[in-house]
C-alpha positions, -999 to 999 in steps of 0.1 A, spaced: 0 0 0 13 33 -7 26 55 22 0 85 30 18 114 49 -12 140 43 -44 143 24 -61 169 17 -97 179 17 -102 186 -18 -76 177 -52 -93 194 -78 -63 185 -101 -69 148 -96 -100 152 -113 -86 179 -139 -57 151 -147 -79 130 -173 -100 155 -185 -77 185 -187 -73 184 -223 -115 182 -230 -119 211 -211 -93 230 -225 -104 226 -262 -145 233 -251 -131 266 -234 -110 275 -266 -142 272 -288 -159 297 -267 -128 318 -268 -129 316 -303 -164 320 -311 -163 353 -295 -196 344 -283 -191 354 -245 -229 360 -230 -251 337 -237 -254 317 -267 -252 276 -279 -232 264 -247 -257 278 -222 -287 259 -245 -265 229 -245 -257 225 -207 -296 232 -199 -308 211 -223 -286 179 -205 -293 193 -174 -331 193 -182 -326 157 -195 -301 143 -165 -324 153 -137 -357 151 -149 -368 184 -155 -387 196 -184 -369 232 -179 -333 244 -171 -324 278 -163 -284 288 -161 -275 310 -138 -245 327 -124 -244 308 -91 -260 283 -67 -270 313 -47 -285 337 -74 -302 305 -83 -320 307 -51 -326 345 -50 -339 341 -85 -368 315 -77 -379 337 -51 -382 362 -71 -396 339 -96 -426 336 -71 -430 376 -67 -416 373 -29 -407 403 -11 -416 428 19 -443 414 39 -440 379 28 -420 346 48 -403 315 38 -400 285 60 -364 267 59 -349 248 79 -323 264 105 -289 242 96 -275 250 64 -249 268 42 -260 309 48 -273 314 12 -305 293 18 -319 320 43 -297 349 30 -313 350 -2 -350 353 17 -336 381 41 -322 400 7 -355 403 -5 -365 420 28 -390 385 34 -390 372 66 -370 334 71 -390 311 95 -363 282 108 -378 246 112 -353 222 126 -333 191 113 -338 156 115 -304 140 134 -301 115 111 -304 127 80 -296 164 90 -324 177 66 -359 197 74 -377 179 97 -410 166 85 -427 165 117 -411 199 127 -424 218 95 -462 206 99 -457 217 137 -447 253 125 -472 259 102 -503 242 127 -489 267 154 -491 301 136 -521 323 134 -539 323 105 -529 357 98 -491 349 99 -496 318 79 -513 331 53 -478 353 45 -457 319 37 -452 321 3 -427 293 1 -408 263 17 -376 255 10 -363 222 19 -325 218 20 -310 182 4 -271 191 23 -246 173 18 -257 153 -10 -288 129 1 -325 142 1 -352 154 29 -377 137 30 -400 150 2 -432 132 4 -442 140 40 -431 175 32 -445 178 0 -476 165 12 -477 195 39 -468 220 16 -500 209 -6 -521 210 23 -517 244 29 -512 255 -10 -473 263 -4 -451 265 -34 -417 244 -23 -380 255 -39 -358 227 -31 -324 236 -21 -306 214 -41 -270 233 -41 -256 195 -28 -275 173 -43 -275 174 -82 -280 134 -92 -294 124 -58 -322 103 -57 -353 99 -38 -380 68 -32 -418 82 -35 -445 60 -38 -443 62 -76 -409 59 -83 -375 68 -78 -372 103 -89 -337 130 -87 -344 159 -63 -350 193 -78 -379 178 -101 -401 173 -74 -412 211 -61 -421 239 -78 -384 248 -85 -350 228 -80 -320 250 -76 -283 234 -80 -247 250 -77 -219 244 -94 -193 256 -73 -156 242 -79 -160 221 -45 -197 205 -54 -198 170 -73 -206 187 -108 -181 220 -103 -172 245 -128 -137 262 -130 -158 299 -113 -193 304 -102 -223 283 -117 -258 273 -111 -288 261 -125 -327 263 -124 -348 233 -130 -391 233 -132 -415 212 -148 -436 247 -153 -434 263 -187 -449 302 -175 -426 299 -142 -396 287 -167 -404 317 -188 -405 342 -160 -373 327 -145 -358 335 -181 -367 373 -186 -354 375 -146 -320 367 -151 -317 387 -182 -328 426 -165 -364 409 -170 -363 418 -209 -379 399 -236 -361 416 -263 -333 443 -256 -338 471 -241 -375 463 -232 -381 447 -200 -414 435 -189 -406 430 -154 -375 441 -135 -347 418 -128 -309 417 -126 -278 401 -144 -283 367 -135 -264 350 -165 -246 319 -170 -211 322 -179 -207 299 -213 -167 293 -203 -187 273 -175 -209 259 -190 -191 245 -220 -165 230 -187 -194 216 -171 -208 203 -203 -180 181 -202 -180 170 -170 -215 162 -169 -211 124 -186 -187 113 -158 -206 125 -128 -227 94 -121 -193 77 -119 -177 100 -97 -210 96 -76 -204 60 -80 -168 68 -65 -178 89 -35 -204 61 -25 -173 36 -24 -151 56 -2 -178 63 22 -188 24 22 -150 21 26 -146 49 55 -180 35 77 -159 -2 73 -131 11 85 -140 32 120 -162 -1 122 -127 -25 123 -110 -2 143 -141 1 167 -142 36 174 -177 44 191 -168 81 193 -172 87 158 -210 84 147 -207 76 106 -237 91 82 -266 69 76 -277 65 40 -317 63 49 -326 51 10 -294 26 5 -316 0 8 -345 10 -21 -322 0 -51 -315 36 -61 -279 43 -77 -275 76 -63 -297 76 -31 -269 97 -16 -240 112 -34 -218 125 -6 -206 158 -21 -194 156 24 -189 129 48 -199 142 77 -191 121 112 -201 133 145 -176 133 168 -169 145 203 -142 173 214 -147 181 178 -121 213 174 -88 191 198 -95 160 166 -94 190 146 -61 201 156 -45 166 161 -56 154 127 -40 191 113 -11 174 128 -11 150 108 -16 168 79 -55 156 74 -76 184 62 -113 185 78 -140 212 75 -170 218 96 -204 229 77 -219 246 94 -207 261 126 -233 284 137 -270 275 131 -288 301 115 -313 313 143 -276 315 162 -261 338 133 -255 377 148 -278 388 112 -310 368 127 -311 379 161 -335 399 156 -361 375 145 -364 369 181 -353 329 184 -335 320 217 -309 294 223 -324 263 226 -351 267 200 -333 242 174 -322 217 197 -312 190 168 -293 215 147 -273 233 180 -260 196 187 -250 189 148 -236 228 147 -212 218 177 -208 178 161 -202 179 127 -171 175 112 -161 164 70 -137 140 65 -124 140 27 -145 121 4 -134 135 -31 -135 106 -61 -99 102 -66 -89 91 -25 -77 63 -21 -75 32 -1 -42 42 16 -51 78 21 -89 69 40 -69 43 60 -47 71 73 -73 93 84 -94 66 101 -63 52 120 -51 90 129 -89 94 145 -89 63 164 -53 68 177 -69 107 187 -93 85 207 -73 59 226 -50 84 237 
């Protein structure tokens, strides 16, 4: 086996290795095309997008988090309105409501899955007055760290009380989920699916990406003109929006990436298989290893592990001895939103999320990327466990 001495969190130029020459030649055709906003890459990338996930609509946009902002404003949200998210995730899910002067409403996390809590959502909405309920005018469902909420149960609240759902689905582009009438990829489910494309995510550009996905042509057509200063032809803009646009360089990089990512999915599942095996032979009962809740339904990609996240105990002292050693870790996320200095004013006390406070001050990624190897995972698990008897 080869000798480890460090590994890092992320090798982007693992990946870039085989494919370096691919991208290079689809960026030199948009270089020499001349053809630098918009044009025949964005169409291409949507149109496998729309066809990889499900979706009868893609949208590019210019990142994961204007692809959020941008299906809110899709759905006319603003001053006077709320949106009901759950409290633990990365800041853009409820930054984007605040920027549009709404109101966030945090629901907490299942433990297990550490996504919106089913149970936890219905409680929220059966609790309010009518009078504050009646200003929800969305729910957005998070799918972190690469496996799904649980959309039926949520989905079937959100119908209840007529609520349009965005799902969150920065993560999570190729997971798949188990409904009653099939296995289906998240995004395609709500009203709106929103993915990133950051350099860090399973699918990641070379920059800032993100993508759009609905099964609803007029919303489709709205989220088009909002991403382009809401104009149908230039200079006349039926509604107001922004500059929203997909960079082609990205999407002609991502185009090329986009055949391999089941495979790199495929990859990520192995390594976590192989890291929950391993802290199981070295019998480490400190460490608490992610649960895949659908592994069992026969779906490829029931969770694609864009992070590993364990839950450990005395969390920032592994933190520092695994630094040590030369074993990059990450925590996502620190600080529950409810807890962020931005949302005190919504009025939540300590306390109010227990299930998120305890994953905020237990979560910890252990590097997961396609191209780690055997040798590499064994040195992290056998650096934790030695952090452990000691």
């Amino acid at each position: 086996m080869e000798q480890v001495n460090s590994v890092p969190l992320l090798d982007l130029k693992a990946q870039l290795v085989g494919l370096r020459e691919e991208i290079a030649q689809a960026v030199l055709e948009v270089v020499d095309s001349t053809q630098y906003i918009m044009g025949p890459k964005i169409q291409a990338l949507e149109d496998q997008v729309a066809s990889y996930t499900g979706a009868a609509y893609a949208i590019g946009v210019s990142s994961g988090t204007d692809a959020l902002l941008l299906s809110l404003m899709g759905l006319d949200i603003g001053p006077g309105d709320s949106v009901i998210t759950t409290d633990f995730s990365f800041f853009a899910t409820a930054g984007v409501i605040a920027r549009l002067h709404a109101k966030p409403i945090f629901v907490d996390i299942d433990p297990v899955t550490f996504n919106m809590d089913p149970p936890a959502l219905l409680h929220c909405l059966e609790s309010m007055p009518v009078s504050e309920r009646q200003t929800v005018k969305a729910i957005m469902p998070v799918h972190l760290y690469g496996q799904s909420a649980d959309l039926t149960p949520l989905l079937d609240i959100a119908a209840q009380y007529r609520i349009p759902v965005i799902e969150d689905a920065a993560q999570a582009i190729g997971t798949e989920y188990f409904p009653p009438e099939g296995p289906q990829r998240v995004g395609t489910m709500g009203d709106i699916g929103c993915f990133s494309f950051f350099p860090s995510k399973n699918l990641g550009g070379i920059g800032d990406g993100g993508m759009i996905v609905t099964q609803n042509s007029e919303l489709a057509q709205k989220l088009r003109l909002l991403r382009v200063h809401g104009a149908a032809s230039e200079y006349t803009h039926e509604i107001i929006g922004g500059n929203f646009r997909l960079d082609p360089i990205q999407a002609a990089v991502l185009s090329v990436k986009l055949p391999y990512l089941d495979q790199w999915h495929q990859a990520r599942q192995r390594n976590a298989n192989r890291y929950t095996a391993l802290f199981q032979q070295k019998n480490v009962p400190e460490v608490k290893t992610p649960v895949a809740v659908y592994a069992d339904q026969g779906l490829a990609h029931y969770h694609i592990y864009n992070q590993y996240m364990i839950r450990v105990s005395q969390r920032s002292e592994l933190q520092a001895f695994l630094k040590e050693r030369q074993i990059a870790t990450k925590v996502y996320y620190p600080v529950p939103f409810h807890q962020q200095q931005c949302f005190r004013h919504l009025g939540y006390r300590d306390g109010a999320f227990p299930e998120s406070e305890k994953a905020a001050q237990e979560v910890l990624a252990l590097p997961i990327y396609p191209e780690l190897t055997e040798a590499m995972q064994t040195y992290v698990v056998e650096a934790i466990a030695d952090f452990y008897r000691n």
